[in-house]
Backbone as a ProteinNet text record, in pm:
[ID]
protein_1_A
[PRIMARY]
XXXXXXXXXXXXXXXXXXXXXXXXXXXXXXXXXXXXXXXXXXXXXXXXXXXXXXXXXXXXXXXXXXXXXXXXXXXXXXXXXXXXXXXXXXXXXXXXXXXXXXXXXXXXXXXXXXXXXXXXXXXXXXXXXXXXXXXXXXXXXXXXXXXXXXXXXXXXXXXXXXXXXXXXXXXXXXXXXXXXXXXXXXXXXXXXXXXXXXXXXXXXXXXXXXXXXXXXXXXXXXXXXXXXXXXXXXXXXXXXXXXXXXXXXXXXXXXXXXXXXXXXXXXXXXXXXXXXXXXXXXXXXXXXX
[TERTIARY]
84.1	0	88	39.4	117.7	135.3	162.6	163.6	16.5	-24.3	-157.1	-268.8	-234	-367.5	-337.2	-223.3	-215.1	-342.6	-258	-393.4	-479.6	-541.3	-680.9	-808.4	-672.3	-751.5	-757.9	-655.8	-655.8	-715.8	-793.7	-858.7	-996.8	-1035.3	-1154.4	-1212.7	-1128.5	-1130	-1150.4	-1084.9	-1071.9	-1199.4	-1268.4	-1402.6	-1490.6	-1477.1	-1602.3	-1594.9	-1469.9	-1511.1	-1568.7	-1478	-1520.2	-1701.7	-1740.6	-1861.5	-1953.8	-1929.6	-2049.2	-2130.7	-2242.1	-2367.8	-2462.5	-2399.2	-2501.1	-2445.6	-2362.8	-2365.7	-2472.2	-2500.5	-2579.9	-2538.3	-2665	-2601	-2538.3	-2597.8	-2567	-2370	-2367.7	-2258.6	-2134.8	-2192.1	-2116.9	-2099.8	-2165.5	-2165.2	-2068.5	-2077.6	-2008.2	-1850.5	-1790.4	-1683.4	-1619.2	-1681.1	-1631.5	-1625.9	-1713.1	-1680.8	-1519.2	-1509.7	-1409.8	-1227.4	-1272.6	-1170.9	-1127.1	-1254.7	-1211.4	-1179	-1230.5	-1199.2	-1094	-1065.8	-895.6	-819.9	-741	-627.8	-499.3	-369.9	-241.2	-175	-233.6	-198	-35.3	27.8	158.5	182.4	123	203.6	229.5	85.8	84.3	180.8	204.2	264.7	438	447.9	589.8	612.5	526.3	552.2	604.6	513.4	479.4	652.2	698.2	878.4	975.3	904.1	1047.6	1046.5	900.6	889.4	974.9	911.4	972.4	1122.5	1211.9	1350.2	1365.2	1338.6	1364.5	1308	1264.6	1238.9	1086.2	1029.4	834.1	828.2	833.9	861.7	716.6	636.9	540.9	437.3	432.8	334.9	158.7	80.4	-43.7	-32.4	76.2	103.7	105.5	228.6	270.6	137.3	42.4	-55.4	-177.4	-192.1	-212.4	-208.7	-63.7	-9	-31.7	-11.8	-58.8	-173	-256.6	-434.9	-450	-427.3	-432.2	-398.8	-244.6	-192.1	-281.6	-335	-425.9	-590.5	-612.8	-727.5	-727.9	-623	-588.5	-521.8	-521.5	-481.1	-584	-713.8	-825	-900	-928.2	-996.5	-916.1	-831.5	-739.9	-807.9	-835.6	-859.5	-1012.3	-1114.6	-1250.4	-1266.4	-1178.4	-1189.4	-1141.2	-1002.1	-913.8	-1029.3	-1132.6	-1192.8	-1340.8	-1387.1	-1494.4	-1479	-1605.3	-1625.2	-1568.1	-1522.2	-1420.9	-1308.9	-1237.6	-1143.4	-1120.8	-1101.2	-1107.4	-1212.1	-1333.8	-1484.5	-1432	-1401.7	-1358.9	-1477.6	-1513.7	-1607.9	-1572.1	-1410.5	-1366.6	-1242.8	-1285.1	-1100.3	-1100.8	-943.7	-960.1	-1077.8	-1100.7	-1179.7	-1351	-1380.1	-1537.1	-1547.4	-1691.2	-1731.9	-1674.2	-1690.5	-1602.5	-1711.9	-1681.4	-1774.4	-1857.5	-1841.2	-1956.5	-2028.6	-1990	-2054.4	-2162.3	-2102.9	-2192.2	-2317.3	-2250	-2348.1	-2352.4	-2318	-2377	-2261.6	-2216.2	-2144.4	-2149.5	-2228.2	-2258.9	-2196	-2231.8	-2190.3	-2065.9	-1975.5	-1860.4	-1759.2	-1834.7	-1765.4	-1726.8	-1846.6	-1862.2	-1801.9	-1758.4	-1700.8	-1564.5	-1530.1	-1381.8	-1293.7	-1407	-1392.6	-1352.4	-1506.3	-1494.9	-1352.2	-1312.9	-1184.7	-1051.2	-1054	-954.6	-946.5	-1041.7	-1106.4	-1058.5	-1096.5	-1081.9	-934.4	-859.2	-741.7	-665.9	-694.1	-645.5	-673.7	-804.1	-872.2	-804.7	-807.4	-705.5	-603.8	-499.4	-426.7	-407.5	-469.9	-512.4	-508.6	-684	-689.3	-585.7	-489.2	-416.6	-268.1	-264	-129.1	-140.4	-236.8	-190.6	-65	-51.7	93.4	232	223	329.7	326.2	320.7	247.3	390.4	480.9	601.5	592.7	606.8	552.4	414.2	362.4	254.3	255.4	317.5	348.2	410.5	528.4	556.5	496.4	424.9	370.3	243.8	154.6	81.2	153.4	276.1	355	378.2	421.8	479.4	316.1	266.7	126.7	23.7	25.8	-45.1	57.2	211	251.7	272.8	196.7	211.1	54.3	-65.3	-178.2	-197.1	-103.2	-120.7	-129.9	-138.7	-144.4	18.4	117.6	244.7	314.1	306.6	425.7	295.9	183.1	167.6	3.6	-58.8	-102.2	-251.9	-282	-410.9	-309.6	-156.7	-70.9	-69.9	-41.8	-15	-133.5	-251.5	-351.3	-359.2	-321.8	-376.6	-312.6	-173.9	-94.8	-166.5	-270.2	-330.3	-448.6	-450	-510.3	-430.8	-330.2	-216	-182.1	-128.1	-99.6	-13.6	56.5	239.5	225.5	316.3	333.3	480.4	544.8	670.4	671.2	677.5	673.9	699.9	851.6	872.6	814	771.2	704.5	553.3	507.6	390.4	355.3	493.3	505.5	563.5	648.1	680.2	552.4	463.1	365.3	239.4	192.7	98.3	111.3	242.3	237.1	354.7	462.6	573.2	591.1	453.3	458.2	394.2	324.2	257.5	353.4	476.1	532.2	676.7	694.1	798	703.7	620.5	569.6	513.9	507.4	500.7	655.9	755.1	886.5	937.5	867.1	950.2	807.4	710	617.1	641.3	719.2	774.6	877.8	967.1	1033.2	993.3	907.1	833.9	779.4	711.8	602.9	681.5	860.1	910.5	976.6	988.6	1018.2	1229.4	1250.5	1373.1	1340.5	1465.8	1486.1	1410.5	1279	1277.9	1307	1380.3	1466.1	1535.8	1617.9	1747.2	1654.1	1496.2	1395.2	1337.4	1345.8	1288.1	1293.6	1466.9	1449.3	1425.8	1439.2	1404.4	1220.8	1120.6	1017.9	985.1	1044.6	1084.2	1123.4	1231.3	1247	1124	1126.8	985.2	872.7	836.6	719.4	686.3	842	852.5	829.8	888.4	915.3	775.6	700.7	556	494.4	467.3	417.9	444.6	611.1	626.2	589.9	567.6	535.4	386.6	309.4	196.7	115.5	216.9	187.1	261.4	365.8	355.7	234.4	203.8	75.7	-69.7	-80.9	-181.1	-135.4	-60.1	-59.7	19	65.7	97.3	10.5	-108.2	-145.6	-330	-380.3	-541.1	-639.4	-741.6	-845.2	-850.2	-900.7	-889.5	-745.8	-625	-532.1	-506.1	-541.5	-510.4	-615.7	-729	-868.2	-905.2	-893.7	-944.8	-922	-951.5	-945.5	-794.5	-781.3	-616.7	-673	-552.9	-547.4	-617	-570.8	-632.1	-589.1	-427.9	-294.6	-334.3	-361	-359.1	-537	-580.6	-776.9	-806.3	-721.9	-749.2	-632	-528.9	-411.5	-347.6	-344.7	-268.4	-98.2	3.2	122.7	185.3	289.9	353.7	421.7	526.7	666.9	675.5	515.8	531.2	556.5	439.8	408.7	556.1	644.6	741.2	844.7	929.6	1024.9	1000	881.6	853.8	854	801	804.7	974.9	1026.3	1181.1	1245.1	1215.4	1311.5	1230.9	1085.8	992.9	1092.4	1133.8	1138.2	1334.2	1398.6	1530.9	1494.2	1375.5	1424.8	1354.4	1245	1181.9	1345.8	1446.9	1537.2	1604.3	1646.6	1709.7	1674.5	1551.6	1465.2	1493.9	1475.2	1478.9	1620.8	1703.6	1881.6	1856.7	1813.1	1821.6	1776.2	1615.3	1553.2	1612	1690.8	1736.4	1872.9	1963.8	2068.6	2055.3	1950.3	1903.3	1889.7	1826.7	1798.5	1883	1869.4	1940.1	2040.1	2131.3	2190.2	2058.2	2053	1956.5	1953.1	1901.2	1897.9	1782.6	1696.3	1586.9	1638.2	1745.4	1820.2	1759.9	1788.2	1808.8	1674.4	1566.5	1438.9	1378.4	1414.4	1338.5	1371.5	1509.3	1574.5	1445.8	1444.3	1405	1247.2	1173.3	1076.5	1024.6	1129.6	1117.5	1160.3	1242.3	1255	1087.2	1067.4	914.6	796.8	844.8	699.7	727.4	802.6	873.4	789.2	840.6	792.6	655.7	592	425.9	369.7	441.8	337.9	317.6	444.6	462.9	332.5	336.8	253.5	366.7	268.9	388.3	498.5	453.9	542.5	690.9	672.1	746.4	854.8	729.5	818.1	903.2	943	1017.7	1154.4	1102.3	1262.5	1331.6	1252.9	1354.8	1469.9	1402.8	1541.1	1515.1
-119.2	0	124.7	213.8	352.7	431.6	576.9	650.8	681.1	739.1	817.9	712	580.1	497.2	439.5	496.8	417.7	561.9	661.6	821.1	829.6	808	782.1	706	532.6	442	531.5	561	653.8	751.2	816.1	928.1	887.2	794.5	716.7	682.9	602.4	532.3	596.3	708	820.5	871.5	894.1	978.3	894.3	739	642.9	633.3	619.2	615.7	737.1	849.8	986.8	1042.5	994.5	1030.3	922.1	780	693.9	717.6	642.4	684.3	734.1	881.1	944.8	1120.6	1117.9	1268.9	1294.1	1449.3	1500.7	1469.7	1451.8	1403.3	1508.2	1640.5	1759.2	1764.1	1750	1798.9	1664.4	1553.6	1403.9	1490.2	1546.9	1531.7	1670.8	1759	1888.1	1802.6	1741.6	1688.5	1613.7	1522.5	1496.3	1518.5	1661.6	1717.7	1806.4	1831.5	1888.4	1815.5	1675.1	1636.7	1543.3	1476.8	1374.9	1440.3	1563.8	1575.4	1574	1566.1	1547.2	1631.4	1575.7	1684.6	1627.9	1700.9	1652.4	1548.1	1610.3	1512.9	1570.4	1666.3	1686.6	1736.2	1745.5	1691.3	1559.9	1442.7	1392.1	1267	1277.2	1243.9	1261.7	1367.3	1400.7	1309.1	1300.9	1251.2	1087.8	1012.4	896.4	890.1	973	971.9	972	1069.9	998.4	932.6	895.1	754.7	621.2	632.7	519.5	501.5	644.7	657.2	653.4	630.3	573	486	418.5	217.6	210.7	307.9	285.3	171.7	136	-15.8	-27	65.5	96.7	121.7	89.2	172.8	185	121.2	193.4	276.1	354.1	431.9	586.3	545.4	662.9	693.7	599.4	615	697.7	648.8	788	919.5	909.7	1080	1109.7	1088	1132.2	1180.9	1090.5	1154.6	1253.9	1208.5	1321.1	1452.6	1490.1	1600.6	1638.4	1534.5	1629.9	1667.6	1596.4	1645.8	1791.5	1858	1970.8	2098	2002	2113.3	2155.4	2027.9	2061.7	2129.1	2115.6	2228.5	2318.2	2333.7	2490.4	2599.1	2484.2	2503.2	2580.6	2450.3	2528.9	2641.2	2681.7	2808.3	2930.8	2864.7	3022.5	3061.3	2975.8	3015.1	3100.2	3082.3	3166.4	3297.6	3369.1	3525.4	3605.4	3567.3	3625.3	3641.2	3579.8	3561.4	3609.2	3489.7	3489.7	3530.2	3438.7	3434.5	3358.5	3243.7	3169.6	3119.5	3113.6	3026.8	2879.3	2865.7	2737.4	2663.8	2555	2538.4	2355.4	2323.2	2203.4	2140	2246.3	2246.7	2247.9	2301	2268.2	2335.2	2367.3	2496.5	2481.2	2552.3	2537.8	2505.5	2473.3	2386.4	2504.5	2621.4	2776.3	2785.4	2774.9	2766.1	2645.6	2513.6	2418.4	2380.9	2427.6	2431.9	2510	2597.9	2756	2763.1	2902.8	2901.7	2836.7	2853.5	2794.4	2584.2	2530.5	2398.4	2392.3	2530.7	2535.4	2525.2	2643.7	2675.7	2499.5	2479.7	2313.5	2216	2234.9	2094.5	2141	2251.2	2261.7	2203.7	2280.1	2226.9	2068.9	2040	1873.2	1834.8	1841.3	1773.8	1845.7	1924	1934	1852.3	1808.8	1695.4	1626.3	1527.9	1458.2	1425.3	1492.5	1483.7	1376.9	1483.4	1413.7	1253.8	1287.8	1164.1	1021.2	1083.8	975.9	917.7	1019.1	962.6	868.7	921.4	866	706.3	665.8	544.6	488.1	515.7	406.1	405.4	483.2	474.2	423.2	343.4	270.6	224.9	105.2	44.4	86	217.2	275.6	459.9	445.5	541.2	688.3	645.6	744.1	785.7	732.5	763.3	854	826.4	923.9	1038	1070.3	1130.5	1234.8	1233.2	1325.8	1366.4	1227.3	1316.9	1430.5	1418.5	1459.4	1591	1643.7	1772.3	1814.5	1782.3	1782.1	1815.2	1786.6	1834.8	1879.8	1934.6	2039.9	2158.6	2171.6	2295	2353.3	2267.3	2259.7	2387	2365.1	2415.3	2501.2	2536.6	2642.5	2809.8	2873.3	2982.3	3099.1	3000.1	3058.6	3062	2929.1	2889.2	2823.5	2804.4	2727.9	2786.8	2736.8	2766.1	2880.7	2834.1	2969.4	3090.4	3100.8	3250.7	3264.5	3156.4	3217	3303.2	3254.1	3310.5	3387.6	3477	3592.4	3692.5	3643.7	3820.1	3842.4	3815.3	3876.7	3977.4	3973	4049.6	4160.8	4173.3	4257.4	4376.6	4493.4	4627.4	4625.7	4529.4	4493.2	4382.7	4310.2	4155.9	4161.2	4040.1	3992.8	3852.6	3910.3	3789.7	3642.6	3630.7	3528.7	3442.4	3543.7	3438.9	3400.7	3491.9	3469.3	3353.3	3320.9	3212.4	3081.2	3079.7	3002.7	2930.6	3021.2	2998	2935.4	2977.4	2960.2	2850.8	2853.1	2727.6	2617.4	2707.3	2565.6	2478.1	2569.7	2528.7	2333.4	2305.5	2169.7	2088.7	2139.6	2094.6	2074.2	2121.6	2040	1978.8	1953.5	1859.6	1750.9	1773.5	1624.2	1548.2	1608.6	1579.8	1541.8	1575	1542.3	1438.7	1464.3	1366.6	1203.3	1229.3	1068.8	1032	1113.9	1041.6	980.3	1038.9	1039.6	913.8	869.1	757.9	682.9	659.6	531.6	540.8	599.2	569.9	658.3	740.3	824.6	939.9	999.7	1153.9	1237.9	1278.6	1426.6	1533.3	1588.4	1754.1	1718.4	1611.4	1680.1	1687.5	1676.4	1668.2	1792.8	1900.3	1969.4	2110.3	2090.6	2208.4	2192.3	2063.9	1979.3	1999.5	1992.6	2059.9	2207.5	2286.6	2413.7	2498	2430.4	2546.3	2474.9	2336.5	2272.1	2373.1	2413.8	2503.5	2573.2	2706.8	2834.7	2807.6	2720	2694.5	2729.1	2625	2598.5	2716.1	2768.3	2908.2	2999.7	3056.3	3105.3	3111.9	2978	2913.4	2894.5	2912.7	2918.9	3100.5	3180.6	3322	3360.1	3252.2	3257.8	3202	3093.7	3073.5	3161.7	3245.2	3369.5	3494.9	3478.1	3589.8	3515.6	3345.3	3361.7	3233.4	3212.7	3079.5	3134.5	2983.3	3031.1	2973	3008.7	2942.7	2803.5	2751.7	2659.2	2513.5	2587	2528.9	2471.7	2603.3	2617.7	2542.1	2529	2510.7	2553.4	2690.6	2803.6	2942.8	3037.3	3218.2	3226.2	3308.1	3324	3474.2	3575.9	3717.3	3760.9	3637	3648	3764.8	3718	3805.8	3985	4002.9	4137	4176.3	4085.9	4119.9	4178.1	4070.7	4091.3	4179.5	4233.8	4303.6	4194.9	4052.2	3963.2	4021.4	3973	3988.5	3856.5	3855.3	3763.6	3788.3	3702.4	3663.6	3746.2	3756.4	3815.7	3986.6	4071.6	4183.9	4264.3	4174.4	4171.6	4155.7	4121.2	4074.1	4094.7	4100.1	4084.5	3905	3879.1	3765.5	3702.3	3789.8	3743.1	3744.6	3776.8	3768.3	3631.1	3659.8	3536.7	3405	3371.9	3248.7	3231.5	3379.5	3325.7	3251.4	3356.9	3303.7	3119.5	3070.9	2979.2	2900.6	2873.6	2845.9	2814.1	2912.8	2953.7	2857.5	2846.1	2767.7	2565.5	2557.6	2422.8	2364.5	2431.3	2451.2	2369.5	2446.7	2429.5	2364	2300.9	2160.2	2032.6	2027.7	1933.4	1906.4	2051.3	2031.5	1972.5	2024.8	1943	1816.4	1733.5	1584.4	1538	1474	1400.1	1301.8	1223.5	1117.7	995	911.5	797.5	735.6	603.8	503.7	607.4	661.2	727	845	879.3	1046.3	1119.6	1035.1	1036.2	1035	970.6	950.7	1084.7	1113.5	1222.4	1357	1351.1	1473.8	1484.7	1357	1345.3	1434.1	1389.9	1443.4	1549.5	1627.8	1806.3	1837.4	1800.1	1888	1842.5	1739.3	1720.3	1770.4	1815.8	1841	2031.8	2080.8	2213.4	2272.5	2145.2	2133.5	2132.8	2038	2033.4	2122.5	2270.1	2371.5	2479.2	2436.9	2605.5	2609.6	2734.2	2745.5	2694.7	2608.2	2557.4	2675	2797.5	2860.6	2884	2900.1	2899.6	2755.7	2684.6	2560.7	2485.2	2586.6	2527.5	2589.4	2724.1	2791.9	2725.2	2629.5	2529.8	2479.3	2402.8	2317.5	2181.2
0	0	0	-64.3	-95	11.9	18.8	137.4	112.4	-23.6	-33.7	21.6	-23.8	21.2	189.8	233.7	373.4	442.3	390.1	447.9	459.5	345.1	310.2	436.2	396.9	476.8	643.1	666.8	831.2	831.8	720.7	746.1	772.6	671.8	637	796.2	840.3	971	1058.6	1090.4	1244.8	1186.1	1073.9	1042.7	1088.1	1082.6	1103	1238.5	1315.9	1469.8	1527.4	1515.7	1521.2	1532.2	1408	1401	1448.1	1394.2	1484.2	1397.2	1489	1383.5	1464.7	1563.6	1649.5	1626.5	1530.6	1472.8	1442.9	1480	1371.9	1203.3	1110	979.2	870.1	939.7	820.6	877.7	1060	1061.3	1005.6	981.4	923.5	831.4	740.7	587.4	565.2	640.1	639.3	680.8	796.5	816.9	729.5	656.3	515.1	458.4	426.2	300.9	303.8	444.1	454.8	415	491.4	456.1	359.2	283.6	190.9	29	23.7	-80.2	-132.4	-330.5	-359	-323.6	-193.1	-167.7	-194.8	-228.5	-205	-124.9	27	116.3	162.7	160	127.5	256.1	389.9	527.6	587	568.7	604.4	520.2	408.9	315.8	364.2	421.2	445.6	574.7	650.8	796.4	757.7	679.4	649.8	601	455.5	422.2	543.7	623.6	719.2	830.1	875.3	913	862.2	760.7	630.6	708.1	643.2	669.7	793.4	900.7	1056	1075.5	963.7	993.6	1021.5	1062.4	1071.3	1123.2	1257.4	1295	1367.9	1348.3	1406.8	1275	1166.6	1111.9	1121.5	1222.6	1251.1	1316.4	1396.7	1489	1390.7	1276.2	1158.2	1096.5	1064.8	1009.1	1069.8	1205	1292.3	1300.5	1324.1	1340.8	1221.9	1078.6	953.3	935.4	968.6	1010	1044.8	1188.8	1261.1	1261.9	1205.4	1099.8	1031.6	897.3	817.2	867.4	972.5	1048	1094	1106.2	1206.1	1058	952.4	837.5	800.9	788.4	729.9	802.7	950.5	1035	995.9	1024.3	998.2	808.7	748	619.7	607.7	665.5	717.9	788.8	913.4	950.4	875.2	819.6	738	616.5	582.6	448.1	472.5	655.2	661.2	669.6	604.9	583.4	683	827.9	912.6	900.4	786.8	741.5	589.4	502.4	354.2	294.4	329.2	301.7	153.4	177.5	-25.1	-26.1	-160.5	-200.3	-262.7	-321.6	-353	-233	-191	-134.6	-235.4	-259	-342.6	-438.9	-515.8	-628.5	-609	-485.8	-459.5	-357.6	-348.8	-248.9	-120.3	-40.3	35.7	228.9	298.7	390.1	422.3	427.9	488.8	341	248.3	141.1	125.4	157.8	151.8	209.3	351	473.2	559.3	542.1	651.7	722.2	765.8	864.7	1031.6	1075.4	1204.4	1168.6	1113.9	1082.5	1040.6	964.1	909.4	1066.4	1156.5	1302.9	1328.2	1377.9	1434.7	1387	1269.2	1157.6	1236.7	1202.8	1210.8	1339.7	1446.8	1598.4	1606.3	1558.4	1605	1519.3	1407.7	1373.3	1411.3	1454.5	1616.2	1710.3	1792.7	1883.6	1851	1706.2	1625.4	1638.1	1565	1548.5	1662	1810.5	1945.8	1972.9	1956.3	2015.9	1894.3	1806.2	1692.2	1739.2	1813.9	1842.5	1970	2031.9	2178.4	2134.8	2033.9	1997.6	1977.6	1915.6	1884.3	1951.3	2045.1	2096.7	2234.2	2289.3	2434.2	2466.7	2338	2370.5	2325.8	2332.6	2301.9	2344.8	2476.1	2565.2	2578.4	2553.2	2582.9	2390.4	2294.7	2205.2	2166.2	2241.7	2256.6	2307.9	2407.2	2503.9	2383.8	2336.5	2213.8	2146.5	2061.5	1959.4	1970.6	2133.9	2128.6	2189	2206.1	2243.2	2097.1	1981.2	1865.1	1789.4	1813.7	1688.5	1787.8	1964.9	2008.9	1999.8	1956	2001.9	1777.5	1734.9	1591.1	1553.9	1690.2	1652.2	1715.6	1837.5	1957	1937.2	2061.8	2038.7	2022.8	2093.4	2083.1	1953.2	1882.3	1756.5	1630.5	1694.5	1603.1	1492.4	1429.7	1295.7	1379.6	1489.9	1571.4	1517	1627.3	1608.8	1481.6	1391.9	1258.5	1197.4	1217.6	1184	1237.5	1378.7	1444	1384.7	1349.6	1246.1	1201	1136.6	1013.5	1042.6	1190.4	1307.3	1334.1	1349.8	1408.7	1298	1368.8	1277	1183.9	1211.7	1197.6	1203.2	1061.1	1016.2	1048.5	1131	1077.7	963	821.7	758.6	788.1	824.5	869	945.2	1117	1172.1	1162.2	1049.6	977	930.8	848.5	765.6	844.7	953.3	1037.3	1091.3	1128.8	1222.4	1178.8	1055.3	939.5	849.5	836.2	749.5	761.8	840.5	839.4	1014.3	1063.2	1168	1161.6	1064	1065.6	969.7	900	805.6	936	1013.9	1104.1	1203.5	1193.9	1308.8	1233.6	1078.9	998	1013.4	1005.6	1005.5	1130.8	1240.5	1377.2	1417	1383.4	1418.8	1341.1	1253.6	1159	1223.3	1289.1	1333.2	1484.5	1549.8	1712	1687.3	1588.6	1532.7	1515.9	1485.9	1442.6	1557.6	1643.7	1806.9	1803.6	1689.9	1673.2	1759.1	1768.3	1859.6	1730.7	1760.7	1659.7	1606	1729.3	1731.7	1610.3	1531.2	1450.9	1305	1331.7	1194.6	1184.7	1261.3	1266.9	1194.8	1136.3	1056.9	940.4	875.6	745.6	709.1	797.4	789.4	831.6	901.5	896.4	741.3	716.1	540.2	467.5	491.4	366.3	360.6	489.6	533	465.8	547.6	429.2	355.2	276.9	101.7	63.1	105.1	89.4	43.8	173	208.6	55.6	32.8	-43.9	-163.3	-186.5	-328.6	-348.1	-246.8	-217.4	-249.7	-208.3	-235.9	-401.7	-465.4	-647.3	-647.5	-628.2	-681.9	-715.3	-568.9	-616.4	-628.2	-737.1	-845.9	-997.5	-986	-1109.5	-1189.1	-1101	-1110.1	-1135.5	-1175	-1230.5	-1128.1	-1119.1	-1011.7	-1031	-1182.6	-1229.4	-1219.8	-1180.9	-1154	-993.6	-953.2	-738.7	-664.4	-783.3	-660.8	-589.6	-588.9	-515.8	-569.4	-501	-582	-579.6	-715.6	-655.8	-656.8	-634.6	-616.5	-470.9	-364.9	-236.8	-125.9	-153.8	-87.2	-84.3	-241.4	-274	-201.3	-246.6	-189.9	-74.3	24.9	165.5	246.1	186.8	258.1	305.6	290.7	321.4	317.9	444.3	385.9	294.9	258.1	143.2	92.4	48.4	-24.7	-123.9	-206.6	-339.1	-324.4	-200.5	-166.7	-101.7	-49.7	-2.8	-92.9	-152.6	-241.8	-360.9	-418.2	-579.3	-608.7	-747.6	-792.6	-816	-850.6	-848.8	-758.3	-653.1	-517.3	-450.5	-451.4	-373.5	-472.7	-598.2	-643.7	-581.5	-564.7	-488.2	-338.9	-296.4	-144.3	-163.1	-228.6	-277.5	-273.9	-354.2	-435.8	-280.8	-212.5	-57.9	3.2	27.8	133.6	84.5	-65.5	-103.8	-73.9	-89.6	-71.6	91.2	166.1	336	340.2	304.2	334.3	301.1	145	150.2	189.5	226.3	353.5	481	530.8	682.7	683.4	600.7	601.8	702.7	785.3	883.2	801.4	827.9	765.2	815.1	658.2	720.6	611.8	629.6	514.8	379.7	391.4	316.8	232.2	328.8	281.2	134.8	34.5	-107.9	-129.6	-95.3	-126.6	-98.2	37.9	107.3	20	-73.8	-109.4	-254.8	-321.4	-420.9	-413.6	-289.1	-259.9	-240.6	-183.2	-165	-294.1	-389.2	-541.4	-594.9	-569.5	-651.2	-613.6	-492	-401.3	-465.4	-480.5	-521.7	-695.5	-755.6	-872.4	-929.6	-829.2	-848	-766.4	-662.2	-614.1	-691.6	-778	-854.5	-962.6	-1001.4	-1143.5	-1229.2	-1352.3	-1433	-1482.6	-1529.2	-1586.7	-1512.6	-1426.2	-1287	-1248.7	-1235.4	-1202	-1312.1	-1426	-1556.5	-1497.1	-1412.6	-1390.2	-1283.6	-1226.7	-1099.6	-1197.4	-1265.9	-1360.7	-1232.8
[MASK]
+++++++++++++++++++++++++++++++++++++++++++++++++++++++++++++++++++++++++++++++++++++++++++++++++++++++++++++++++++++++++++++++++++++++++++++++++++++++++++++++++++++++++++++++++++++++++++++++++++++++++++++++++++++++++++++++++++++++++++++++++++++++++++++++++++++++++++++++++++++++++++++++++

């Protein structure tokens, strides 16, 4: 089984225990809509690579924390898109959960797969309780209010942006806790993973703000020209398009410098040039080389 279909099956699963069959049904149908749709998968995906590369000697455990990760991207996803915020009408190619089903059910979806997320992991980590013990430090200080994707979202509240920890906080905050959470899940020290999902983040992020301005609705699965709409800060508003694709360039340099030494090394390297390649707008992603 692949990484994408090991996800899936763990997403599938934490949704069927999760909900039962004593949810309300609008808010079942709003929670899946949130998270099954076609997405990338490109945290939980990362966690699963360097699992792999520290032996995954555990893998219903990796398969877990993967879930659970994208449980907490996709709430994060449902909230950043209500009218308090963005107000999008598309996220991954289809309306978006306040669109589908009202805001009040959008609030609630998002919540419960927060919950969700935890309680995921809980299930499946009895027998491996000091393992747990991490990862549930490593993906609550990933969603918190100090470092992790809430703060990131509150700059956008604030008078004054510091880009960086905008972008630290917003987006590379769940991209080192896919990376230190793979290694937590195969029972390795996490800390030396952590800056390897740290630049991935940025990267992300950056390449995420080319995207809305050099990319089409039709391509992103969602509005682009968001950044400029809402006074968003960003790579692009900041630097220009040619400085955003050095520091882009900067950032890929450092991610695949960090890699820890490990049997996977080479795989994992292979992965961040590809994962680089498929965020850009194509025109863009011809100038990686």
């Amino acid at each position: 089984m692949d990484a994408v279909q090991r996800i899936e099956q763990a997403l599938e699963a934490a949704l069927a225990r999760g909900l039962g069959a004593e949810a309300p049904p609008l808010l079942a149908q709003a929670a899946r809509h949130a998270v099954m749709a076609p997405a990338s998968r490109a945290r939980p995906r990362l966690l699963l690579a360097v699992a792999h590369a520290c032996g995954d000697d555990v893998p219903a455990l990796s398969d877990a924390a993967a879930a659970s990760l994208e449980l907490l991207h996709c709430a994060s996803l449902v909230h950043d898109d209500l009218p308090c915020f963005d107000d999008a009408d598309l996220r991954r190619g289809q309306p978006t959960v306040h669109r589908a089903f009202g805001e009040r059910l959008a609030v609630l979806a998002g919540d419960g797969l927060i919950v969700l997320a935890f309680e995921n992991l809980a299930w499946h980590a009895p027998r491996h309780p000091a393992r747990l013990v991490s990862l549930t430090g490593i993906i609550g200080r990933a969603v918190g209010l100090a470092t992790g994707i809430v703060a990131g979202q509150a700059w956008e509240c604030e008078p004054q942006v510091d880009l960086t920890a905008y972008h630290r906080q917003k987006t590379a905050a769940l991209f080192s806790a896919a990376t230190e959470a793979g290694a937590a899940a195969a029972g390795m020290d996490p800390d030396p993973w952590g800056r390897l999902g740290e630049n991935l983040g940025l990267a992300y992020q950056v390449a995420d703000d080319l995207r809305d301005v050099a990319s089409s609705a039709e391509e992103l699965g969602k509005p682009v020209g968001q950044d400029a709409a809402h006074g968003r800060p960003s790579a692009v508003a900041e630097l220009g398009v040619e400085g955003a694709m050095e520091r882009l360039l900067e950032l890929m340099r450092g991610a695949v410098d960090s890699i820890p030494d490990c049997p996977g090394a080479d795989q994992l390297r292979a992965m961040v040039r590809a994962e680089m390649q498929r965020l850009l707008p194509r025109q863009l992603g011809e100038r990686l080389g």
